[in-house]
C-alpha positions, 0 to 999 in steps of 0.5 A, spaced: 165 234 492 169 236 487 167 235 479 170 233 472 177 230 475 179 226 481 181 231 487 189 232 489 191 227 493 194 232 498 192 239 500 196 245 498 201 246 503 205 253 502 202 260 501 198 262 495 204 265 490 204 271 488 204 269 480 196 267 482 194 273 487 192 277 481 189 271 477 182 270 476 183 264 474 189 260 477 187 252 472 182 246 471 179 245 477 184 250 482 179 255 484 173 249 488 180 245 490 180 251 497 173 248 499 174 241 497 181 241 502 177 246 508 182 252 506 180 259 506 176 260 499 178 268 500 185 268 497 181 263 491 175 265 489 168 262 488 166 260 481 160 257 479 163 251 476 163 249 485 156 248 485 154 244 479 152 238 479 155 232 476 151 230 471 150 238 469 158 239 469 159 233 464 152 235 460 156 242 459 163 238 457 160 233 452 156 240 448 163 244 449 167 238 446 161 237 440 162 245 439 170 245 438 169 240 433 164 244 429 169 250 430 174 245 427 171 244 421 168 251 420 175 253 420 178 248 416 174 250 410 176 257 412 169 260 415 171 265 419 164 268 422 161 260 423 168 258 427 168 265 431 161 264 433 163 257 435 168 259 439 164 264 442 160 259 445 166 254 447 168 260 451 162 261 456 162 253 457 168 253 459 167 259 464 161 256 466 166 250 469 172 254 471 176 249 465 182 253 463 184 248 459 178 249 454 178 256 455 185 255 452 183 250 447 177 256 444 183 262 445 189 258 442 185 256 435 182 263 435 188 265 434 190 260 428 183 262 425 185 269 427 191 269 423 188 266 416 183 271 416 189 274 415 187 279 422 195 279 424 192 283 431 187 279 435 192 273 432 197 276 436 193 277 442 189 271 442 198 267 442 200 271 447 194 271 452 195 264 451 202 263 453 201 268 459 196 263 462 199 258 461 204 261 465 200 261 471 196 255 470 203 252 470 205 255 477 197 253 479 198 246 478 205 246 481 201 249 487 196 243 487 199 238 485 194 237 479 200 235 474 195 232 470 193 238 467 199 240 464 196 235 459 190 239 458 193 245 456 200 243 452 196 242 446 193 249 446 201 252 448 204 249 442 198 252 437 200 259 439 207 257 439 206 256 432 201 262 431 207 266 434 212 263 429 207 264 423 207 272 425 215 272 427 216 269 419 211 275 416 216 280 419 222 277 417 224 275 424 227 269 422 232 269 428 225 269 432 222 264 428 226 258 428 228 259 436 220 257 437 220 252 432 227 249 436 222 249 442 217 246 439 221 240 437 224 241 443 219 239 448 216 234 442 222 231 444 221 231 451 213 228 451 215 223 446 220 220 452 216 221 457 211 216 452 204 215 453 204 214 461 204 221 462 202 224 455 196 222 450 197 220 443 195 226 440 200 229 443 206 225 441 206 226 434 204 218 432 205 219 426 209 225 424 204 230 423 205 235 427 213 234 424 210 236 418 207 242 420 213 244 423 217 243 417 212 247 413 214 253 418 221 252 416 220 253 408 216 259 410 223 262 415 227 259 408 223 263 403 223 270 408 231 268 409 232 267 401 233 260 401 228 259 396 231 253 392 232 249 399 225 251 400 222 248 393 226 241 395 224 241 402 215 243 399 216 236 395 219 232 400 213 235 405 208 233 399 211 227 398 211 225 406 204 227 406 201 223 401 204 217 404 200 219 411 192 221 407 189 214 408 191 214 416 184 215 419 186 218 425 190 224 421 187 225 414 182 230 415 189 234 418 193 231 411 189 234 407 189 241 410 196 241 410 196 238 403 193 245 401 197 249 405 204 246 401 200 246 394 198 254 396 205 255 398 208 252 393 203 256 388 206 263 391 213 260 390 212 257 383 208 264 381 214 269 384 219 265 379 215 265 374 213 258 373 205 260 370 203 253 368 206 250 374 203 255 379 196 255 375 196 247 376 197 247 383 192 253 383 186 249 379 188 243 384 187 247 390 180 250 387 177 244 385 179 240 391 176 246 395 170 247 391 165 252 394 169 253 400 174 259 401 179 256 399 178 255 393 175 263 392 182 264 394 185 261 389 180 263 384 185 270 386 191 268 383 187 263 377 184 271 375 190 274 375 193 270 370 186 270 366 189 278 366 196 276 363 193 271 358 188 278 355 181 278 358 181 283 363 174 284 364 173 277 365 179 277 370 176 282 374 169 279 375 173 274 377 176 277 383 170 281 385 165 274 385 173 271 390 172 277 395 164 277 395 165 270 398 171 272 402 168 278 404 162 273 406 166 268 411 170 273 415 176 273 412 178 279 411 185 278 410 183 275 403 179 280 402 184 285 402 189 281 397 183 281 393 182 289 394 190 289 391 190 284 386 184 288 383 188 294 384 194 291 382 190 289 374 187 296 374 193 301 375 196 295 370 191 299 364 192 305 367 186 306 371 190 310 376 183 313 380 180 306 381 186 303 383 188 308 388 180 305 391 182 299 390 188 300 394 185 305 400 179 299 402 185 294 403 190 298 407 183 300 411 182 292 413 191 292 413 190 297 418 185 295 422 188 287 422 195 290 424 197 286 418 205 290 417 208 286 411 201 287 406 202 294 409 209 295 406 206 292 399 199 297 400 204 304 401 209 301 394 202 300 389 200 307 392 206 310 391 206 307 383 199 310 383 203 317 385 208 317 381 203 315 375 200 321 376 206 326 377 205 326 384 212 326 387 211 328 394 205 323 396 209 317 391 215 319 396 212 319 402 209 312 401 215 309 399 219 311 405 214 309 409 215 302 405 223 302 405 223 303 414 217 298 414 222 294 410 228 295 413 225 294 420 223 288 418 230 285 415 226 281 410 230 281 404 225 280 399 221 286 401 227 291 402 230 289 394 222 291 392 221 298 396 228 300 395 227 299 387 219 303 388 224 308 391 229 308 386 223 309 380 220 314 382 227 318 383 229 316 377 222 319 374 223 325 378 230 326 375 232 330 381 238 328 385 241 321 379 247 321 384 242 319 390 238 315 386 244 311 384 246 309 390 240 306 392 239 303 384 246 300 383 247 295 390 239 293 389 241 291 381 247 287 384 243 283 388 236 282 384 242 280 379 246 275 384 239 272 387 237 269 381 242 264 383 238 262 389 233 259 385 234 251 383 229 251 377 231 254 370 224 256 370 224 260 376 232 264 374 229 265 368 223 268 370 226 272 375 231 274 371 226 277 366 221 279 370 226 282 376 233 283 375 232 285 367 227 291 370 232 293 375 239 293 370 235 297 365 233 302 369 241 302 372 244 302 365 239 308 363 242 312 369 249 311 369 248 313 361 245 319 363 251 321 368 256 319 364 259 313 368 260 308 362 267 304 365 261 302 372 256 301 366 261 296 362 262 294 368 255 291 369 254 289 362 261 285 363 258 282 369 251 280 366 255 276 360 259 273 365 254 267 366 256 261 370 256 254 368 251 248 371 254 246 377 252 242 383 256 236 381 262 233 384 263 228 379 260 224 374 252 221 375 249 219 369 252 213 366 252 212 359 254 204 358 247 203 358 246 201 364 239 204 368 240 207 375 234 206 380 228 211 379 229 213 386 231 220 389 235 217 394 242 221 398 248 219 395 253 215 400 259 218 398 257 224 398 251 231 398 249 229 391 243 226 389 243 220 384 239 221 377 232 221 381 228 219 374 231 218 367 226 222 361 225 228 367 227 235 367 234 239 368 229 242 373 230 235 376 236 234 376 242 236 381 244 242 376 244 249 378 246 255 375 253 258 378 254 265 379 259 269 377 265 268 380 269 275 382 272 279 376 277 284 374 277 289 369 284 289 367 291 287 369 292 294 371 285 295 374 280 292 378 272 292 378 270 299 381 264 295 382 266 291 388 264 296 393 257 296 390 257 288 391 260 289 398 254 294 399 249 290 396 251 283 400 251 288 407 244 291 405 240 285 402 244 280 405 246 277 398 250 270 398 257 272 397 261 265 396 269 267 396 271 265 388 278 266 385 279 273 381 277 271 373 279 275 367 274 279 363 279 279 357 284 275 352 290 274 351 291 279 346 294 277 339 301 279 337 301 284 331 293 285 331 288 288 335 282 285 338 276 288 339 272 285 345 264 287 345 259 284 350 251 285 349 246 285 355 239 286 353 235 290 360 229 292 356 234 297 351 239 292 349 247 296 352 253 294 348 260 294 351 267 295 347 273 296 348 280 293 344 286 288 348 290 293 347 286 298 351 283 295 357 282 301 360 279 305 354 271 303 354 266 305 351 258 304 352 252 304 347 244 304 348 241 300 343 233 302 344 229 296 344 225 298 338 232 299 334 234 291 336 226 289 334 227 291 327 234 288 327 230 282 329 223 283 324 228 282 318 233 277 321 227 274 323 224 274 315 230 271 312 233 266 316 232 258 315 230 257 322 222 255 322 217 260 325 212 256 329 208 252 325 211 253 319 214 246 316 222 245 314 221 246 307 217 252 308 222 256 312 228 254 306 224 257 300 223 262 306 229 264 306 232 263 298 226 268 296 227 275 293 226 279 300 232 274 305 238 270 301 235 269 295 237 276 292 244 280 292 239 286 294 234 282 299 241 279 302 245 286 302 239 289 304 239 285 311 247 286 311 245 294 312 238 294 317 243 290 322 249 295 321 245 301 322 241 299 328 246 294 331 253 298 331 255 304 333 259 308 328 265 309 334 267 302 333 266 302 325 271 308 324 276 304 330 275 298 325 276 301 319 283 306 322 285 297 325 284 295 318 288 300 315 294 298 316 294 291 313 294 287 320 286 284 319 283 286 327 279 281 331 272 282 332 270 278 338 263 277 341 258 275 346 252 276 344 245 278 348 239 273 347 236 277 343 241 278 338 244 271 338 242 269 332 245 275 327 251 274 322 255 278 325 261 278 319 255 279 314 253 286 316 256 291 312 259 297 314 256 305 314 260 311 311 255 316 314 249 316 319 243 318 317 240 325 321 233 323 321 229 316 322 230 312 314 225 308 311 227 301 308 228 305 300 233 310 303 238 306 307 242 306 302 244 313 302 250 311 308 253 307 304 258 309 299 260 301 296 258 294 300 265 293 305 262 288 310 265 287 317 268 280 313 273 285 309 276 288 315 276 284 320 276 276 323 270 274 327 268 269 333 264 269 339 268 271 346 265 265 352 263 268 358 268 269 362 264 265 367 264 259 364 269 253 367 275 250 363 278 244 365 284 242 359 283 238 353 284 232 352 291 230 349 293 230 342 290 225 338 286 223 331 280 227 330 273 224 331 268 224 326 260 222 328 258 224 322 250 224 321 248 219 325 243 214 324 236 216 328 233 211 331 227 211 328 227 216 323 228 216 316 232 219 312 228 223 310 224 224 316 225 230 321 230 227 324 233 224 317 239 224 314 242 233 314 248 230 308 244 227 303 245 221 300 253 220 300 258 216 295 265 214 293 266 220 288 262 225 294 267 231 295 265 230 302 267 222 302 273 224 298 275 229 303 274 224 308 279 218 304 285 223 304 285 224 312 285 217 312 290 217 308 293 222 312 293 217 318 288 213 323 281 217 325 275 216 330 272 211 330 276 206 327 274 206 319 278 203 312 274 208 308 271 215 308 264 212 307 263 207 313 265 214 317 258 217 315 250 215 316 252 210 322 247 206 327 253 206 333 254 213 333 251 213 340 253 215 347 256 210 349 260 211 343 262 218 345 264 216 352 269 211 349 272 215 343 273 221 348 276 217 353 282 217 348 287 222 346 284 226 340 286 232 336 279 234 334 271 232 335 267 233 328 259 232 328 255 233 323 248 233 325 241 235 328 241 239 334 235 242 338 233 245 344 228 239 346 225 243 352 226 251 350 226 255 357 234 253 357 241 251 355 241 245 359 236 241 355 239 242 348 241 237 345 245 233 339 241 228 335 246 221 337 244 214 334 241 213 341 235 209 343 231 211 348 233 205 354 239 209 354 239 213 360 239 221 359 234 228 361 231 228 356 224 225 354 224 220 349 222 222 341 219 215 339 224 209 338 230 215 340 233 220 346 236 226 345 243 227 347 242 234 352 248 238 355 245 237 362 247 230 360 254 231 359 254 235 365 251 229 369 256 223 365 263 221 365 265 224 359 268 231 362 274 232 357 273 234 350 279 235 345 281 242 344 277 243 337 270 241 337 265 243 331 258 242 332 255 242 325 248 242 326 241 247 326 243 253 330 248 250 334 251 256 337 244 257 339 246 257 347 247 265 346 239 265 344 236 263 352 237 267 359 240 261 361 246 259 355 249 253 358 248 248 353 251 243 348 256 249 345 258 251 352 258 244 355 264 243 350 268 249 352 267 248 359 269 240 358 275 243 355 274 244 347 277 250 347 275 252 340 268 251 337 265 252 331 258 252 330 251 255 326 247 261 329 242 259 325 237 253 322 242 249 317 239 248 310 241 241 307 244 240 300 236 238 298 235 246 298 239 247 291 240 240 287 246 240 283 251 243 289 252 241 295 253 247 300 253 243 306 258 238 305 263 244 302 262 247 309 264 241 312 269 240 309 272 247 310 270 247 318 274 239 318 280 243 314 280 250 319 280 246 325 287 241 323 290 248 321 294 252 325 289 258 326 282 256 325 278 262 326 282 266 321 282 260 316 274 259 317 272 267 315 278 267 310 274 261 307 267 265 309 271 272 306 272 266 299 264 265 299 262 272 300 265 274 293 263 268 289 256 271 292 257 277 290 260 275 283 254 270 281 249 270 287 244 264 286 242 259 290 248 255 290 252 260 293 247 263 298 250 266 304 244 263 308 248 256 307 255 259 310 254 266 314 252 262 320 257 259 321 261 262 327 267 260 332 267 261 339 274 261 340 276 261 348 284 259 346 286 265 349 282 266 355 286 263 360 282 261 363 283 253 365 279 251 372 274 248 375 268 250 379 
């Protein structure tokens, strides 16, 4: 008799097919199933499952089912050598019963156990052995009519289906990947229409799990195709459909397995954007939920990676050596090599060239031996840079040319973009052949630069930014200087300013009426976006994204000579290209006076732009070297206002107002100096000064670099001679004839992104004043207290104020100047009625601070608003800021033409990678004027007796009514500049007026919208 199932109703009734003549083994049972019918067992074979007694068949069956349950386990906590061991024994079992179903059970999960040890060869084979045999039990159940083993062996079909989709993604064949995830979901699709007639439970995805699974395979297709930002949003929607699933008996143990698999992904991805703290949580949590498994030896890599990165090195070595031990110890010995790179990595790191190479060389042998293509691409990069270190060009290129065709071949964009850079290193280190190495520098400086865009997180650009794009642009604009390529050169430098604004947002989101919209992350109905998902989060949270520059033009006469190099960089690196309207990258020129357009990038070296509206075609490009940029900073640094970290307010004015900074003529000139000398180069001093010679003042407009956002750019004075030797501080004074600071010659404002959106003002109306609004929460002489001081009728200030009353009605309604200042309604609410008016002009006067550091979108003004009212920001006590993202995300989309924001390094947004905050969020709302502050704004409290702060209000209040008031605000700068010069006490301190500034976007031209 046959055992082990029931036999075939019917006898086969058609010859052997061919597909089975050369098997030996034909599917569960199919070979007894000749004897049983009295056919000739020839053509079948004898097997010796055919003679077992029935008790003895079910005794192997019970032990090969225990022992496939042992194995599970075994790999689920990664213990490669156990589970190898189990499956060994499953597979004589199952071939002592004939059972190709538990051969392909043993075979198709050796594969997964295969594969994350990281052996890619023997996974690929155990797949596809797999597939094949499948093949032929189909065609023998066919042929016996045993339709019930197809249930048997479907299981073991989708494993290495997915084992082959992992090896597909590792390759960068995302075409190949997502075709078999199509077909999984295809015949998931079928069995659950065929229901649990014709298919057990465990292969119907009761609960979704195998869904899941899937969609973790489409993250890893998305991270290999650069959708980077989708695949962040779809690992959080996995998660979170996952902890709904982890109290469900039946699957928990598969939940928590892939609960580790999403946190390690994400970890990988959090740590390739630079978002440390959130990769070393993520990290932290797998180690301590795997504790003394494999998996938390693992993750023990990357914690010792970032213990180097804090300072201790020895300890992060050990580390990694005490992972690999045990790695090395449970089979995995794909772990094993990444803990050989990661070691050698952190070696080469500190210059021990010989070890690293050791290091390198043991983790390709395993590489090799594992078929392991893509960590051979990164093997054959760490040894090159092991070659170049030491000199030795022709190995350094072999093995970058071997990575660039291993990359190439793979299509896997991420890989290609980091070959082709090791490439362009080391020719750019050899100094032979620039020409080439520019070819193959420039499209991948473009796209590392266009690819930051792809990331949703502000954390994630910003690091990317630092980390991969600012290596890349340095090393570029090092080479186009070195051939003399300077109009490519501003070319690159003008499109690394033309940062975009926050978009992702059609229409307003955030209501600032006061009513609370539901905590829930649900889609919008009206359209793709998504609600505000949690009032207090993060613009990391929100439905914000960074834009990318749209496409530029040099001049009216001439366009980008870039754009062949971005048409080659979407070819070779599949970049992003969204078609975009033409931007102009100058203003209007203004009649009678020449304006000198200067840009600044910081790439390592910080590279300076210039050229004048009256020459477009005319450019001129300098290298500031980084040690010339740092010393500007030290100094600017040691006299500017704005707290150091731990120092308190007080502390940084007395700071600020000593002999050494602004207390002094000699301190304060002694600044104005340092930063001309480093910071302008003497071809735009002398064509400023031949400008100015003929009585028409010249228009100095800038975009400063994040390192340099903080300077005074009309307070620095102007050299007669350049020094032939590196000065000390004593001996600057031997370039300078008299004191001729840029303020005497010429007007100063800051130039917007070109990037930046505008949308049209609001209609001429009375001007709106929120003068230093009252903080919940705060006293007046809080942190958060009052910046005006105590105010009354006879107050300069307050007068002032009565006189444009005077002059007609203002914003918000008041009878005198006083009921203007230190309101309790001066909230958002407010805000969004008074702009929803005509108005001439917005004055606030107030506090402003970045509330979270890493990004414009989260500065914020300091309102009168309590901390129910809804917003991005975390509450402060009683008190929620007012950020940029805010107003990104409100109704408030229109601002007058002029706008003033009076308050701590107001014009900071220029500070952060990502300058998108409350200054730019009013240009792109419409103000096409803003005045601001570039550094922390001493209150009058500094110097008793005066009132510094209230004069420059005033003067700021007065320039904006006027007809120009960038030339009327640094004509009043020019006014204070010599009453310093005449009497230079702490009253008249530069430190109280040299930080304002204008970004005056009046002659851009540029009115549109995203």
């Amino acid at each position: 008799m046959l055992v082990g199932m029931p036999p075939p109703q019917n006898p086969p009734d058609r010859p052997l097919p061919p597909e089975l003549s050369a098997a030996t083994s034909h599917g569960y049972n199919c070979r007894c199933v000749a004897r049983y019918f009295g056919l000739d067992p020839a053509s079948y074979g004898e097997v010796p499952a055919c003679s077992l007694s029935e008790s003895k068949y079910r005794k192997l069956l019970i032990e090969a089912a225990k022992v496939q349950d042992q194995a599970k386990q075994l790999a689920a906590v990664r213990n490669v050598a156990g589970a190898h061991r189990k499956y060994a024994r499953m597979r004589e079992i199952a071939q002592r019963l004939d059972r190709t179903d538990l051969e392909l059970a043993a075979v198709s999960d050796l594969a997964t156990v295969f594969y994350s040890a990281g052996d890619l060869r023997n996974a690929r084979q155990c797949a596809e052995a797999v597939l094949h045999v499948f093949k032929v039990s189909t065609v023998a159940i066919v042929h016996f009519g045993q339709y019930a083993e197809v249930r048997m062996i479907e299981g073991s079909r989708e494993v290495a289906d997915r084992v082959l989709i992992s090896l597909a993604t590792e390759e960068g064949d995302v075409v190949k990947a997502r075709e078999l995830i199509a077909g999984q979901r295809r015949r998931a699709a079928f069995r659950k229409d065929a229901g649990p007639e014709q298919y057990p439970p465990e292969l119907l995805d009761v609960h979704g799990v195998d869904e899941l699974e899937l969609r973790i395979f489409d993250v890893r297709v998305q991270i290999a195709a650069g959708d980077l930002a989708g695949a962040r949003v779809a690992l959080e929607e996995i998660l979170a459909a996952l902890d709904a699933l982890a109290e469900i008996d039946e699957v928990r143990e598969r939940v928590r397995h892939q609960q580790s698999m999403v946190r390690a992904e994400r970890a990988r991805l959090r740590q390739a954007g630079g978002e440390d703290a959130d990769a070393r949580a993520d990290l932290l949590r797998l180690s301590a939920q795997h504790a003394g498994d494999p998996m938390a030896a693992k993750a023990g890599i990357g914690l010792a990676e970032a213990r180097a990165l804090a300072g201790d090195l020895p300890g992060a070595v050990a580390a990694i050596v005490a992972a690999r031990d045990e790695l090395a110890a449970a089979g995995l010995t794909g772990d094993v090599a990444e803990a050989s790179y990661a070691l050698g990595t952190l070696l080469l790191y500190t210059g021990d060239v010989a070890q690293a190479r050791a290091q390198f060389e043991h983790a390709k042998t395993i590489r090799t031996a594992n078929g392991d293509v893509p960590g051979l691409r990164l093997l054959d990069t760490a040894l090159a840079r092991c070659a170049a270190a030491e000199g030795d060009w022709a190995t350094a290129e072999d093995h970058a040319a071997r990575a660039r065709e291993s990359a190439r071949a793979s299509g896997d964009w991420a890989d290609l973009l980091h070959t082709d850079f090791v490439a362009a290193s080391i020719g750019f280190a050899r100094g032979e052949d620039l020409r080439a190495v520019l070819d193959l520098l420039l499209p991948l400086t473009l796209a590392a630069a266009e690819y930051r865009f792809e990331f949703l997180s502000p954390q994630a650009r910003t690091a990317w930014a630092r980390d991969i794009a600012a290596p890349t642009m340095g090393m570029a604009l090092a080479l186009l200087t070195q051939l003399s390529e300077s109009r490519l050169a501003a070319e690159l430098i003008e499109r690394t300013c033309a940062v975009g604004a926050y978009t992702g947002v059609e229409g307003p989101s955030l209501d600032l009426t006061g009513t609370l919209p539901a905590l829930e992350l649900l889609p919008s109905t009206e359209d793709d976006r998504l609600p505000l998902a949690a009032l207090g989060s993060v613009t990391a949270s929100l439905p914000l994204r960074l834009a990318p520059p749209p496409a530029l033009r040099w001049s009216p006469s001439s366009g980008m000579e870039l754009d062949r190099w971005l048409d080659l960089a979407a070819e070779r690196y599949r970049l992003p290209c969204p078609v975009t309207e033409t931007v102009e990258t100058w203003p209007a020129a203004r009649p009678g006076r020449e304006t000198f357009l200067l840009r600044f990038a910081d790439a390592g070296h910080t590279f300076l732009s210039w050229r004048t509206t009256e020459d477009l075609d005319t450019v001129h490009t300098h290298p500031i070297e980084f040690a010339l940029v740092g010393t500007a900073r030290q100094f600017l640094d040691a006299a500017s206002p704005t707290p150091h970290e731990g120092e308190s307010v007080a502390d940084a004015v007395r700071r600020s107002l000593g002999e050494d900074a602004f207390g002094s003529f000699a301190g304060e000139q002694r600044l104005a100096r340092v930063l001309a000398l480093n910071l302008l180069p003497a071809d735009l001093v002398a064509a400023l000064r031949r400008a100015a010679a003929d009585g028409n003042r010249p228009l100095l407009r800038i975009q400063p670099s994040p390192s340099l956002a903080g300077v005074p750019w009309g307070l620095l004075a102007l050299p007669d001679r350049r020094a032939d030797h590196v000065l000390e501080i004593d001996e600057i004074g031997t370039c300078f004839d008299g004191d001729e600071r840029v303020l005497d010659i010429a007007d100063v404002s800051l130039l917007a992104p070109a990037a930046i959106p505008r949308r049209p003002p609001a209609a001429d109306g009375p001007p709106v004043y929120l003068l230093d609004p009252r903080i919940p929460g705060q006293s007046a002489f809080g942190e958060l207290g009052s910046v005006l001081g105590k105010q009354d009728t006879t107050s300069p200030l307050i007068r002032h104020l009565d006189a444009r009353l005077a002059e007609g009605p203002v914003l918000p309604a008041a009878a005198r100047g006083l009921d203007l200042v230190r309101r309790t309604d001066t909230d958002r609410r407010l805000l969004a009625e008074l702009l929803t008016r005509p108005c001439s002009r917005l004055v606030f006067v107030g506090h402003v601070s970045r509330v979270r550091d890493e990004y414009g979108a989260q500065t914020a003004l300091h309102l009168s608003c309590p901390a129910d009212l809804p917003g991005t920001a975390a509450p402060i006590g009683p008190h929620r800021p007012f950020t940029a993202a805010d107003l990104a995300l409100s109704e408030v989309d229109t601002m007058p033409a002029r706008v003033a924001l009076i308050g701590c390094a107001s014009a900071g947004d220029f500070g952060l990678a990502e300058p998108f905050g409350v200054l730019l969020a009013a240009v792109a709302a419409g103000a096409g004027l803003v005045a601001a502050t570039v550094w922390a704004l001493p209150t009058s409290a500094a110097v008793p007796g005066s009132d510094p702060m209230s004069e420059l209000v005033i003067a700021v209040d007065t320039a904006l009514a006027g007809e120009d008031p960038v030339t009327e605000l640094c004509a009043w700068q020019r006014s204070r500049l010599a009453r310093w010069r005449e009497k230079p006490e702490p009253a008249s301190s530069p430190v109280f007026w040299a930080p304002l500034t204008c970004l005056d976007a009046t002659d851009d031209g540029k009115t549109w919208v995203r």
